[in-house]
PARO-771379 format. One record per residue: residue in three letters; chain; x, y, z of N, C-alpha, C, CB in turn. Coordinates in pm, whole numbers, plus 50000, padded with zeros to 5 digits. Glycine has a CB too. Example, Ala and Ser with C-alpha at 12.3 -4.5 7.8 and 13.67 -1.06 7.14 Angstrom:
<zavexs>
{res=ala, chain=A, n_xx=51319, n_yy=49431, n_zz=50780, ca_xx=51230, ca_yy=49550, ca_zz=50780, c_xx=51320, c_yy=49670, c_zz=50780, cb_xx=51131, cb_yy=49553, cb_zz=50905}
{res=ser, chain=A, n_xx=51285, n_yy=49775, n_zz=50708, ca_xx=51367, ca_yy=49894, ca_zz=50714, c_xx=51290, c_yy=50003, c_zz=50787, cb_xx=51408, cb_yy=49940, cb_zz=50572}
</zavexs>
This chain:
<zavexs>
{res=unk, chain=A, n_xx=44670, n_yy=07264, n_zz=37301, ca_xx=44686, ca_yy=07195, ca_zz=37175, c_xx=44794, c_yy=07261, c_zz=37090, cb_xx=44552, cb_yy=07191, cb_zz=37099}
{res=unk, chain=A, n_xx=44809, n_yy=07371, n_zz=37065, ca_xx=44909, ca_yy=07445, ca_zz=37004, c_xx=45026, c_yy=07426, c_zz=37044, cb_xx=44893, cb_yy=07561, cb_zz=37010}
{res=unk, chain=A, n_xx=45039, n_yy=07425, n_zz=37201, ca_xx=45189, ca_yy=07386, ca_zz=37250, c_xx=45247, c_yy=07281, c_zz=37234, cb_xx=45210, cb_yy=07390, cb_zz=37366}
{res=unk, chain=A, n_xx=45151, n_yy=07126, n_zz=37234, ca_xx=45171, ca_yy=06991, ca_zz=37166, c_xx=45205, c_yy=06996, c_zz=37038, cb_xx=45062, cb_yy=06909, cb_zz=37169}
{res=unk, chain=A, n_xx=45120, n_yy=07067, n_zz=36936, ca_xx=45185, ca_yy=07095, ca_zz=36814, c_xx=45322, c_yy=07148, c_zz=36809, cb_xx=45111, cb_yy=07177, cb_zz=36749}
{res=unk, chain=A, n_xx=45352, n_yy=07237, n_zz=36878, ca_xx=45460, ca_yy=07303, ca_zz=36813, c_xx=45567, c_yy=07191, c_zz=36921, cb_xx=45464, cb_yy=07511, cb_zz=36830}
{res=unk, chain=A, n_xx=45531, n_yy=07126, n_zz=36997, ca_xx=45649, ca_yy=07044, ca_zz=37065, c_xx=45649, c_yy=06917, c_zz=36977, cb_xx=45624, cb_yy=07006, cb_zz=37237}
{res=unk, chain=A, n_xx=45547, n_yy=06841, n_zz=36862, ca_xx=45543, ca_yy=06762, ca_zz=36785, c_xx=45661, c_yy=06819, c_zz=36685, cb_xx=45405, cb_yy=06742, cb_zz=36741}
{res=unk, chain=A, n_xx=45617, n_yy=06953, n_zz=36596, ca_xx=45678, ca_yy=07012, ca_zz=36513, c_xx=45830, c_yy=06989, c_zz=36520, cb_xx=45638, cb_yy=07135, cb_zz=36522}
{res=unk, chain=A, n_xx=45848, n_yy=07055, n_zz=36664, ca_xx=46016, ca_yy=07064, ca_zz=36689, c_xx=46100, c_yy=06898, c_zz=36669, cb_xx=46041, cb_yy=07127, cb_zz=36882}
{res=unk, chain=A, n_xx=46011, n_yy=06815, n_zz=36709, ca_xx=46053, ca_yy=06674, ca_zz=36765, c_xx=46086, c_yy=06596, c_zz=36660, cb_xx=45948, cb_yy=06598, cb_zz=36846}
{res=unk, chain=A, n_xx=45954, n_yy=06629, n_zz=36481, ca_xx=46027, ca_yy=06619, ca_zz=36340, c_xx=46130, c_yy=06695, c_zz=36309, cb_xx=45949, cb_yy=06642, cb_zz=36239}
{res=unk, chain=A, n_xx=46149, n_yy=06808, n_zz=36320, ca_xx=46255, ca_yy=06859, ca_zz=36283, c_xx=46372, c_yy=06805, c_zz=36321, cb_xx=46253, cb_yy=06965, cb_zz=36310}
{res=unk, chain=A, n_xx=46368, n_yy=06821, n_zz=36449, ca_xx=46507, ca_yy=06783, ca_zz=36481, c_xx=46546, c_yy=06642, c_zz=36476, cb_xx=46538, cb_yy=06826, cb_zz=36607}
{res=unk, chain=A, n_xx=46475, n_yy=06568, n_zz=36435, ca_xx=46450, ca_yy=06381, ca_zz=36428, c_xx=46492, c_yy=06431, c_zz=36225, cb_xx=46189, cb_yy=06279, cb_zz=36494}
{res=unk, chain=A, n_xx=46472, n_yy=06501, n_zz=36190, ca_xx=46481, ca_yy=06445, ca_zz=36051, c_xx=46638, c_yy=06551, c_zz=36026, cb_xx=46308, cb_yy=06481, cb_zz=35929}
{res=unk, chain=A, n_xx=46671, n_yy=06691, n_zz=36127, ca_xx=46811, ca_yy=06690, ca_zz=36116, c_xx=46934, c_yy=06571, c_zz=36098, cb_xx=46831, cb_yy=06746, cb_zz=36216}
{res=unk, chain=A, n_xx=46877, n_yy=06526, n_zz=36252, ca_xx=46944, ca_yy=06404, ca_zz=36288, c_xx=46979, c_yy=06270, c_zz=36172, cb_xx=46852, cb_yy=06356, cb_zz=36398}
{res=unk, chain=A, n_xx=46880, n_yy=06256, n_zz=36129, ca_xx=46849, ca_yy=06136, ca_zz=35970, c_xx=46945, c_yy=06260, c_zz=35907, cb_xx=46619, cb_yy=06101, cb_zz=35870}
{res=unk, chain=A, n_xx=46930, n_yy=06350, n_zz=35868, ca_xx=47021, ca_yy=06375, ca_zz=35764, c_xx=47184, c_yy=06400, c_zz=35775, cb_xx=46969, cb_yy=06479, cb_zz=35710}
{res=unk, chain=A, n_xx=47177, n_yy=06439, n_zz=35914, ca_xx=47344, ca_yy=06414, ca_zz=35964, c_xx=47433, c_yy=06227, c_zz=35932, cb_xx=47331, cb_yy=06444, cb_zz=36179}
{res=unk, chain=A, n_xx=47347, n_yy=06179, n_zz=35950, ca_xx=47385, ca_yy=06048, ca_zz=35942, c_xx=47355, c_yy=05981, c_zz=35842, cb_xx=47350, cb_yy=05985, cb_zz=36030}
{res=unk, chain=A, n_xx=47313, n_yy=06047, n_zz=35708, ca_xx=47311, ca_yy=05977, ca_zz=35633, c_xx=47424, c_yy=05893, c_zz=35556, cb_xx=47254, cb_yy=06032, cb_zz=35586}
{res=unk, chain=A, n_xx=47502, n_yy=05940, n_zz=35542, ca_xx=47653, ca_yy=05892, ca_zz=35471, c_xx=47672, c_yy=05791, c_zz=35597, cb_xx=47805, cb_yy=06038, cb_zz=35446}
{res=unk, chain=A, n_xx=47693, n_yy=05797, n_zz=35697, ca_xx=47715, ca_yy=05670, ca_zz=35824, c_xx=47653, c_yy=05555, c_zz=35766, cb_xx=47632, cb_yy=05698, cb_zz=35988}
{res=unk, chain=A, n_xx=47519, n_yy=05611, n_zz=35775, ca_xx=47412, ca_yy=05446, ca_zz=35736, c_xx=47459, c_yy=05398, c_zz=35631, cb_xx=47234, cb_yy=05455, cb_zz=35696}
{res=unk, chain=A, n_xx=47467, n_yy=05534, n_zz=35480, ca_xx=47513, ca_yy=05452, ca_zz=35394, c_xx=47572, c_yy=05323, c_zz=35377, cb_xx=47565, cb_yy=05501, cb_zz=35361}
{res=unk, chain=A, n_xx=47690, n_yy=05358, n_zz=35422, ca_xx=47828, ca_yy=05296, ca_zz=35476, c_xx=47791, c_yy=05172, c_zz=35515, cb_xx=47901, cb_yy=05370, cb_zz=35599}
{res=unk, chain=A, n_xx=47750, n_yy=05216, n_zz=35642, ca_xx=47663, ca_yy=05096, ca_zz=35758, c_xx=47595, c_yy=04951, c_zz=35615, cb_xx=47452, cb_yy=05225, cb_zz=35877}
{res=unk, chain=A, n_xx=47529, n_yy=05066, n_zz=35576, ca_xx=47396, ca_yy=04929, ca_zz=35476, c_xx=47524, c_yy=04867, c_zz=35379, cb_xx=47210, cb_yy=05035, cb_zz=35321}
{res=unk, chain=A, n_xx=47615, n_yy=04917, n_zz=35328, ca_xx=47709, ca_yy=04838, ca_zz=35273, c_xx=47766, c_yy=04739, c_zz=35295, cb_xx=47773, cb_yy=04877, cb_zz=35259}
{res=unk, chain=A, n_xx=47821, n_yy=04755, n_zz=35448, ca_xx=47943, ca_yy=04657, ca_zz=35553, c_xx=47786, c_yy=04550, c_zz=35576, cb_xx=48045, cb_yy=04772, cb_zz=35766}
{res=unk, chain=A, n_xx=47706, n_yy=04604, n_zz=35625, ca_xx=47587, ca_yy=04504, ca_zz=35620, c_xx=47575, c_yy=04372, c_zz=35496, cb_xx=47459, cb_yy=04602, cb_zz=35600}
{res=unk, chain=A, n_xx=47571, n_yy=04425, n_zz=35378, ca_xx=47566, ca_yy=04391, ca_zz=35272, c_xx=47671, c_yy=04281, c_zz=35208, cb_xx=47562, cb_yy=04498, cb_zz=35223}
{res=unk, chain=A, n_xx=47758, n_yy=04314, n_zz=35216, ca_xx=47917, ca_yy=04286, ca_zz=35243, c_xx=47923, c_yy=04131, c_zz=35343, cb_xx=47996, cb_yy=04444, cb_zz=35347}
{res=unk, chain=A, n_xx=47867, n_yy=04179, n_zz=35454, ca_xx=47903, ca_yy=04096, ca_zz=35571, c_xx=47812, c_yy=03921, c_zz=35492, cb_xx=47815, cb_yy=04189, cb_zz=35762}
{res=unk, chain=A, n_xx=47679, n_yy=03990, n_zz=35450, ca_xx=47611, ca_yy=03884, ca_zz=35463, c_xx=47622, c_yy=03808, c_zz=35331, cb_xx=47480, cb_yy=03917, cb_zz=35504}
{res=unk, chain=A, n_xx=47689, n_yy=03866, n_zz=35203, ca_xx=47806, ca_yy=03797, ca_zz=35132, c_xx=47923, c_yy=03661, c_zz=35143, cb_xx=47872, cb_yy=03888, cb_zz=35130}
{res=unk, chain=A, n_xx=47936, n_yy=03768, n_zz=35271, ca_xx=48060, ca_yy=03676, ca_zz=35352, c_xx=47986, c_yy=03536, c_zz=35388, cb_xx=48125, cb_yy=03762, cb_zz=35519}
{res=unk, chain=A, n_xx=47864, n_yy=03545, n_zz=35437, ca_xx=47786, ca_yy=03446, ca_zz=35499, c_xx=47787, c_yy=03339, c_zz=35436, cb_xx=47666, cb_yy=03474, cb_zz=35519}
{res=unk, chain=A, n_xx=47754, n_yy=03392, n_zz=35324, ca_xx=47733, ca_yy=03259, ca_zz=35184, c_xx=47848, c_yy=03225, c_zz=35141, cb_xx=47653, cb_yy=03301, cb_zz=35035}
{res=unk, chain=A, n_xx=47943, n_yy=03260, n_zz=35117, ca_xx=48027, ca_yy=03196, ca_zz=35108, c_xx=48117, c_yy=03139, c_zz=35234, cb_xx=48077, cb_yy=03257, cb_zz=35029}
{res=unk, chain=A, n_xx=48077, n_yy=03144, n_zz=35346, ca_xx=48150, ca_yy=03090, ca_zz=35423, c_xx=48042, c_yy=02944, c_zz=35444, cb_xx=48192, cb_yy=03195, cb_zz=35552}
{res=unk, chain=A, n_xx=47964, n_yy=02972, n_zz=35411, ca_xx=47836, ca_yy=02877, ca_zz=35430, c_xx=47842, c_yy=02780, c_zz=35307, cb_xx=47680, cb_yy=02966, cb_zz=35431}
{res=unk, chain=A, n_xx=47895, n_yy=02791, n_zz=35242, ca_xx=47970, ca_yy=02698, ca_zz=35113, c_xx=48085, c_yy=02668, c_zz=35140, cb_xx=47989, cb_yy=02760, cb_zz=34975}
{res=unk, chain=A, n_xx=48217, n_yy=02705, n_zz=35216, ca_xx=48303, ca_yy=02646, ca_zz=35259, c_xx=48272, c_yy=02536, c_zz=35390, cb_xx=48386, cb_yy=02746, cb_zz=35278}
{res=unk, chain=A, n_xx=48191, n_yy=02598, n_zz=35448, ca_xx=48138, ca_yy=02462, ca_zz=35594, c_xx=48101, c_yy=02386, c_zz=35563, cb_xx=48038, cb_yy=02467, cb_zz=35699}
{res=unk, chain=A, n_xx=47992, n_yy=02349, n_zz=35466, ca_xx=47915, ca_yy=02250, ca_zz=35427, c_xx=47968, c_yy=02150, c_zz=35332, cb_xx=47810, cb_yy=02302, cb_zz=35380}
{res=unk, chain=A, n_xx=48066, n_yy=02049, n_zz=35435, ca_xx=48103, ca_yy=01936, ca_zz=35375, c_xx=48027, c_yy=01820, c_zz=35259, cb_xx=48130, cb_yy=01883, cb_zz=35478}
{res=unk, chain=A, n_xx=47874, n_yy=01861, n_zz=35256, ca_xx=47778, ca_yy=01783, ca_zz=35149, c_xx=47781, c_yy=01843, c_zz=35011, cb_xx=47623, cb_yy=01785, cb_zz=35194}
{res=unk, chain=A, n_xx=47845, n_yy=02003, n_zz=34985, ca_xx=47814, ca_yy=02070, ca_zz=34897, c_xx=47899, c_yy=02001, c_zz=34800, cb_xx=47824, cb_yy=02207, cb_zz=34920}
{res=unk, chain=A, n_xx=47843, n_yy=01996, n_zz=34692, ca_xx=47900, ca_yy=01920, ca_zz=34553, c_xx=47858, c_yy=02017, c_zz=34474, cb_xx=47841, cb_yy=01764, cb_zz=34503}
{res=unk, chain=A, n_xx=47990, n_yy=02079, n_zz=34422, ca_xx=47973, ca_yy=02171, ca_zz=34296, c_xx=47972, c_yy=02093, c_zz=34183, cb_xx=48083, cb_yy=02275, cb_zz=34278}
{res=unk, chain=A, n_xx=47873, n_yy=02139, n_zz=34079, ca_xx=47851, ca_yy=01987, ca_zz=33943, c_xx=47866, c_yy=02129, c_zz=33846, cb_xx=47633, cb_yy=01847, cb_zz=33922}
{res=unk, chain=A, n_xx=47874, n_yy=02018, n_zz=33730, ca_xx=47813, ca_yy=02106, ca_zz=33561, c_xx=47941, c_yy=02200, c_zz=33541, cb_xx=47626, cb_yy=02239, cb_zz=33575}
{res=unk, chain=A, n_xx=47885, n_yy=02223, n_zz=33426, ca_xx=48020, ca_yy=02343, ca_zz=33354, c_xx=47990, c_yy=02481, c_zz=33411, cb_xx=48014, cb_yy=02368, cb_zz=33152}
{res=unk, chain=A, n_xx=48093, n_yy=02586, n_zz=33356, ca_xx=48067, ca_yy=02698, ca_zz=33385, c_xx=47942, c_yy=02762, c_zz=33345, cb_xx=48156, cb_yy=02755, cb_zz=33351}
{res=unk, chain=A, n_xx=47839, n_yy=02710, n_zz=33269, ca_xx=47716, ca_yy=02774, ca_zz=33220, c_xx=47600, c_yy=02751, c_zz=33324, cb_xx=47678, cb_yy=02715, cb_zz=33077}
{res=unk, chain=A, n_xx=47619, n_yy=02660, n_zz=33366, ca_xx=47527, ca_yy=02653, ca_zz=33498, c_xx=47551, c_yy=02645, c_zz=33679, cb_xx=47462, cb_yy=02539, cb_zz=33470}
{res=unk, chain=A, n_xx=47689, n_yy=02673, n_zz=33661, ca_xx=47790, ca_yy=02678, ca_zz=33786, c_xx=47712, c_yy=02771, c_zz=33881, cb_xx=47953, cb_yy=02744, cb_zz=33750}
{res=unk, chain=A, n_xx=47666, n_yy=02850, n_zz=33904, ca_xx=47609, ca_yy=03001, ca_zz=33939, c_xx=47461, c_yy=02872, c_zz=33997, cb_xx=47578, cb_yy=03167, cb_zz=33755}
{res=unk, chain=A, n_xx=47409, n_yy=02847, n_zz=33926, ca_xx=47271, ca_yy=02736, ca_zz=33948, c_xx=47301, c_yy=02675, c_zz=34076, cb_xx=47252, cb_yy=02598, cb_zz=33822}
{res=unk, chain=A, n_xx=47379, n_yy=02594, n_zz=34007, ca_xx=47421, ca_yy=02453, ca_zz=34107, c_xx=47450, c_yy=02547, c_zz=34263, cb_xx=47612, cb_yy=02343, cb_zz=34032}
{res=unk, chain=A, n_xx=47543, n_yy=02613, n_zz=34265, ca_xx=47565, ca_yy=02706, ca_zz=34387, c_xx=47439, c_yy=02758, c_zz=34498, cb_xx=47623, cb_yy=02834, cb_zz=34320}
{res=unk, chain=A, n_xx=47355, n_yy=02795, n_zz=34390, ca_xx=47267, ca_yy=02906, ca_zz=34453, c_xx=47179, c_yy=02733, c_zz=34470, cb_xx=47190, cb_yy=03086, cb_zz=34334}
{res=unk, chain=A, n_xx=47164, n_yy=02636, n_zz=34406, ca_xx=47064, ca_yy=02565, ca_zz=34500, c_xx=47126, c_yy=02443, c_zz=34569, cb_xx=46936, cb_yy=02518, cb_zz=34419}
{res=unk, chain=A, n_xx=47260, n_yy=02490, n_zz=34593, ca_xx=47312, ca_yy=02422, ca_zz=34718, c_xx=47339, c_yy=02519, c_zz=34853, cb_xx=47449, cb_yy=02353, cb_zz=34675}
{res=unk, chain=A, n_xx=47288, n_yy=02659, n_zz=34825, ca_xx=47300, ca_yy=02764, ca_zz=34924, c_xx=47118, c_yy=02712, c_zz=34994, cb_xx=47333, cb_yy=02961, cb_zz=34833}
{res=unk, chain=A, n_xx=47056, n_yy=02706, n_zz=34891, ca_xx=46879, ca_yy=02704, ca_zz=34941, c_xx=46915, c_yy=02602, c_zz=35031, cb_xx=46730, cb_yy=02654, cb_zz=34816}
{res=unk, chain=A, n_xx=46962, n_yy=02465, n_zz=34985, ca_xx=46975, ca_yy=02327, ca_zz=35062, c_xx=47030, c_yy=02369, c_zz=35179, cb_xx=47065, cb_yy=02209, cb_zz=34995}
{res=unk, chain=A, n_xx=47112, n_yy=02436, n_zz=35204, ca_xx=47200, ca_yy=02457, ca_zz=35328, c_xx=47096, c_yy=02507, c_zz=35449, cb_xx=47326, cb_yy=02580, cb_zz=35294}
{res=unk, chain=A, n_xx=46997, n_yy=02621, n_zz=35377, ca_xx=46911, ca_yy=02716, ca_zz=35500, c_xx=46795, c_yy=02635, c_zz=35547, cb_xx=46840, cb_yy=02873, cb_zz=35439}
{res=unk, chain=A, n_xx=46797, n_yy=02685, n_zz=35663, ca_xx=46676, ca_yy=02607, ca_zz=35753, c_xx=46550, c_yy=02684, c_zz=35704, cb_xx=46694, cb_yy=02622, cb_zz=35943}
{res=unk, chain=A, n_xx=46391, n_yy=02608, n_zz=35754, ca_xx=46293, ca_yy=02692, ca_zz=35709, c_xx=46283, c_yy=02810, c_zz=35749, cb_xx=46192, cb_yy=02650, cb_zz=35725}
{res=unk, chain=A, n_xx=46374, n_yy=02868, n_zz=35834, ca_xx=46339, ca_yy=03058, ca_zz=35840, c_xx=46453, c_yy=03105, c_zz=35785, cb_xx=46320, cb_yy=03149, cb_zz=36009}
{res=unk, chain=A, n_xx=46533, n_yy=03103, n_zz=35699, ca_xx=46674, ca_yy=03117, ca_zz=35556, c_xx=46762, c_yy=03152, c_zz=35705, cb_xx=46666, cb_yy=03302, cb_zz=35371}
{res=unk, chain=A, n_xx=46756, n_yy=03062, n_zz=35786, ca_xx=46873, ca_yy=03092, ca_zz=35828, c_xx=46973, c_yy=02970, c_zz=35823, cb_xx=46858, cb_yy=03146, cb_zz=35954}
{res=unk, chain=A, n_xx=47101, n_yy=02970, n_zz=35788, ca_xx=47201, ca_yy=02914, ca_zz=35747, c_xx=47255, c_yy=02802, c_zz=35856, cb_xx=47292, cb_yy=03019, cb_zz=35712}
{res=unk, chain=A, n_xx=47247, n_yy=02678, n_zz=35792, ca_xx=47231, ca_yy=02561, ca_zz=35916, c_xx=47392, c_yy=02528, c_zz=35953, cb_xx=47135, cb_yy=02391, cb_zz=35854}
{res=unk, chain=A, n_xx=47454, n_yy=02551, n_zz=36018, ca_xx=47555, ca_yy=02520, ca_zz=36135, c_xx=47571, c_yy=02364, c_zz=36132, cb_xx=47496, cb_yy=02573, cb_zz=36291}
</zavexs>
């Protein structure tokens, strides 16, 4: 039992070295992620030949975001 422990012990350690070597990577990573799926929506507003932008600039942001909902299928994924 002691030797399992201390081979558990080693296996966090070096698992949470590892997480901390790479943290700035992921950072990064969760950004371009972030970024990418930005891109989504607005490319997903350029495809969608039905989208009709209405109203003034005070509710422009509205109209958008519930012609983005209209666009996604029931699991939000973005209909093609």
């Amino acid at each position: 039992m002691l030797e399992v422990a201390d081979l558990k012990a080693d296996t966090i350690n070096t698992i949470g070295n590892g997480e901390a070597a790479i943290s700035n990577v992921m950072q990064s990573r969760r950004k371009y992620e972030h970024l990418n799926k930005k891109l989504e929506v607005i490319s997903a507003f350029k495809d969608n030949r039905n989208l009709k932008i209405f109203g003034d600039q005070k509710d422009d942001v509205l109209s958008q975001m519930a012609a983005y909902r209209i666009s996604q299928d029931g699991n939000g994924a973005i209909k093609r």
